[in-house]
Phi, psi and omega in degrees: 000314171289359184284273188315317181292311178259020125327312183275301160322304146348316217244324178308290177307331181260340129003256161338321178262012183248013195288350174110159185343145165241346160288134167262151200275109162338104195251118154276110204298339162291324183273337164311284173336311183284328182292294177312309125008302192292307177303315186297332174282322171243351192242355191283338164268342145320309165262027173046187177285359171222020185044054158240030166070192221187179183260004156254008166193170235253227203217135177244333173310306190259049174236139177300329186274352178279315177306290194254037164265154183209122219019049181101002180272019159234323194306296186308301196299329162323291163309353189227000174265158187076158171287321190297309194302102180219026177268354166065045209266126181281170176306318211264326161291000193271296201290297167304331167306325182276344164309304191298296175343309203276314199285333297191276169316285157333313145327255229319287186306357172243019176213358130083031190245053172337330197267002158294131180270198187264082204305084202278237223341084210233338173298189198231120189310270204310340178283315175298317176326288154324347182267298187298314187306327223228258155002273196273037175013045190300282180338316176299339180262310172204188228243147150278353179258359198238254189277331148272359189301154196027030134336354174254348182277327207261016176213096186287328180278144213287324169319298206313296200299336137317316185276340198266313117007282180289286187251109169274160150224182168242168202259124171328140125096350175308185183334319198227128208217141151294124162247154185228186184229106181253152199213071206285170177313131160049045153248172180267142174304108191265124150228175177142206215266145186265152179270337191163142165185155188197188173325313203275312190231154196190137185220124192212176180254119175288180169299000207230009153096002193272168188271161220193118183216142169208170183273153214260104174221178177295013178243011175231108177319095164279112179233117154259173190205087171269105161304322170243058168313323179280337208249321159295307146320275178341313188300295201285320168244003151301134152260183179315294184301321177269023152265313175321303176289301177291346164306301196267021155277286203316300163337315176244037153256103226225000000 
């Protein structure tokens, strides 16, 4: 029996030492800034605005690998596993993206108020301003008197209203649908809203509403007209600063 105990003591202790780190890591608040910065451009739509995740990603507060990273040696390797993860994050952004997370974490557990969002407004109004007008050819699509007026009322939160910017979608059967145009070898051009399409296959709704599917080969012409074809673009040339900037123009239109 004493035996037996003081085996399961043993086995307890060794449990126990495997619980992962026990110091917690000093988070610097200057590399925090910057880790923040980092989330909002890659990680905020997957992990929502206070990182307690979303239905495409997990609670980054209460993951183990967050818990127990220490400066980036669980965060990096994480970020860089999966298809979704593509942001090509250098070492030294792996160590600040885990200061915020850790700065993160330490709120949440010392006011125990999960539900604060994440203050993406951190730019500067006239430069976004300058952006939409000029850089980002916002401005050929829409108006701060037209289709944005009041948009900071009607989307308040400042997270939302980022990610609806950075990823717009479009709405099933509204206005505006991708559309595409097929033209098979010595056929008539078939088009109207696409349904699906990939290497292989390419699908639509013809005019007449009927569904339309053909095989993708060279003699069959493929024209797509994605309206937010530009917003997509876009994506590939904002820097950190021309997201930033442009939030907080949007912010004030109210």
């Amino acid at each position: 029996m004493l035996q037996l105990l003081g085996r399961s003591v043993l086995i307890a202790a060794a449990v126990l030492s495997q619980a992962g780190p026990t110091e917690r890591q000093r988070v610097d608040n200057a590399a925090a800034e910057r880790g923040r910065s980092l989330y909002a451009q890659y990680c905020i739509n997957c992990h929502g605005g206070t990182a307690k995740g979303t239905d495409r990603g997990p609670d980054l507060i209460r993951s183990a690998i967050v818990l127990r990273d220490r400066l980036g040696n669980g965060i990096g390797p994480a970020a860089r596993r999966g298809p979704t993860h593509t942001a090509g994050l250098t070492d030294a952004q792996v160590v600040d993206l885990s200061h915020f997370l850790h700065q993160r974490v330490e709120a949440i557990a010392s006011n125990r108020n999960a539900r604060g969002p994440l203050n993406v407004v951190t730019g500067n109004v006239d430069a976004g301003r300058a952006f939409f007008n000029g850089a980002g050819k916002c401005s050929s699509c829409h108006s701060p008197d037209g289709d944005l007026r009041g948009i900071a009322t009607r989307i308040p939160v400042a997270v939302n209203l980022q990610q609806r910017f950075l990823f717009p979608t479009l709405t099933r059967g509204g206005p505006r649908q991708v559309e595409v145009s097929v033209t098979p070898g010595g056929g008539p051009t078939v088009s109207g809203p696409l349904v699906r399409i990939d290497d292989f296959n390419v699908s639509l709704r013809d005019g007449a509403g009927q569904y339309r599917s053909f095989r993708r080969s060279t003699n069959v012409k493929v024209e797509v007209r994605d309206p937010l074809q530009t917003h997509h673009e876009l994506l590939d040339l904002y820097t950190d600063a021309d997201m930033h900037n442009v939030l907080a123009y949007l912010v004030t239109l109210k």
